[in-house]
N, C-alpha and C positions, 0 to 999 in steps of 0.2 A: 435546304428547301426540297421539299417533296418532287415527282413528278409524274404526267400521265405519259404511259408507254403504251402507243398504240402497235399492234402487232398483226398483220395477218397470221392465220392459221389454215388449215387444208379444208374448214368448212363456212369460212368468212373472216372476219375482223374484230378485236378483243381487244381488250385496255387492262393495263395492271396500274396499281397506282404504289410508287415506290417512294419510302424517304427517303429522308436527305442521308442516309449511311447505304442508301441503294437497294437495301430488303426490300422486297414486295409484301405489301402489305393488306392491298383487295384485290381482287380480279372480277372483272365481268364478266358475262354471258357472250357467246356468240353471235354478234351481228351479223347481218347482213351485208350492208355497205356501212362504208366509213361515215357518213352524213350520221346514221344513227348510231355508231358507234360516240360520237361527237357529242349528241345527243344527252347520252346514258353520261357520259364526263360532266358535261355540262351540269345534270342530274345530283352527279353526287357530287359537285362542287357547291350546290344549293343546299342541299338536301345533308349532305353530313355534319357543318358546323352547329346545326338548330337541331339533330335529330333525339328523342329520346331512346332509353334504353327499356328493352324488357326484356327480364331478366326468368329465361326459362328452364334456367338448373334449380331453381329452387320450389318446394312442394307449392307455396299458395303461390302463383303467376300473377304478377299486375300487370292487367292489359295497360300496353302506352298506345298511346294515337299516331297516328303516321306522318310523318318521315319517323322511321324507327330502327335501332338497330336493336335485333333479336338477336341474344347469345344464346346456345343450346349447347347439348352434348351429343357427339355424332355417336355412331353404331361401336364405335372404337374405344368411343370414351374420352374422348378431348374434348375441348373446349373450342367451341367456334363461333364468329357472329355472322348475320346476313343483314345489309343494307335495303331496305324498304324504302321506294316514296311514299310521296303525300298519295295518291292514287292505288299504294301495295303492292308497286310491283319490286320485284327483286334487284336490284341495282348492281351490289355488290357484294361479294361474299369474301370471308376469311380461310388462310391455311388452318388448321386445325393445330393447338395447343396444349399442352401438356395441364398446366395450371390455370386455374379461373384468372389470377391476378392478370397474368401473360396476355390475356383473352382482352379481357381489360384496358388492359396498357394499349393491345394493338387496337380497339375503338377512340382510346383519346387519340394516338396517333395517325388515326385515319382524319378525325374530327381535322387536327393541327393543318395537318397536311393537303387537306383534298381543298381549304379553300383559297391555298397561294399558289398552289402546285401549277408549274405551266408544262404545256401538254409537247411530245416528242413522238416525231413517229417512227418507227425503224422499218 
């Protein structure tokens, strides 16, 4: 089973979301305080098991609707996705990947995971 790993950092408070073999698999943004850090958990525990995909390595883009995950290719050339809500904002984001399939893989197991995952704070 997955989990959320809440973390302070030196400019607020962050959550990674880790499967069940303990890789990290999303990480958030920066919060502020914990309440919204909580928030944003809350968010992609909603928002990732229903979200669709668009898929933006390829020439024609099908726009999807929001809650969405967007894969792209960074400046580097890997494969990455970001979590969208229903609203647009960015939720969560991926490490960046070698292979599309990889990229792939790590959205189903974001999907798998973020909606049993129970949350842990260090």
């Amino acid at each position: 089973m997955g989990k959320f790993v809440i973390r302070k950092t030196n400019t607020g408070i962050k959550f990674d979301l880790k499967a069940g073999n303990g890789e990290v698999i999303a990480t958030s943004e920066v919060y502020e305080s914990e309440a919204a850090c909580r928030k944003g958990i809350e968010s992609v525990m909603k928002n990732a098991p229903i979200a669709n995909v668009e898929d933006q390595t390829v020439e024609e883009i099908v726009a999807a609707k929001c809650p969405k995950f967007e894969m792209y290719t960074d400046k580097a050339g890997e494969f990455r996705f970001r979590l969208k809500a229903t609203n647009g904002q960015i939720i969560a984001v991926s490490e960046g990947y070698k292979a599309k399939p990889s990229c792939e893989n790590g959205i189903a197991s974001v999907r798998k995971n973020a909606a049993e995952a129970e949350v842990v704070e260090i």
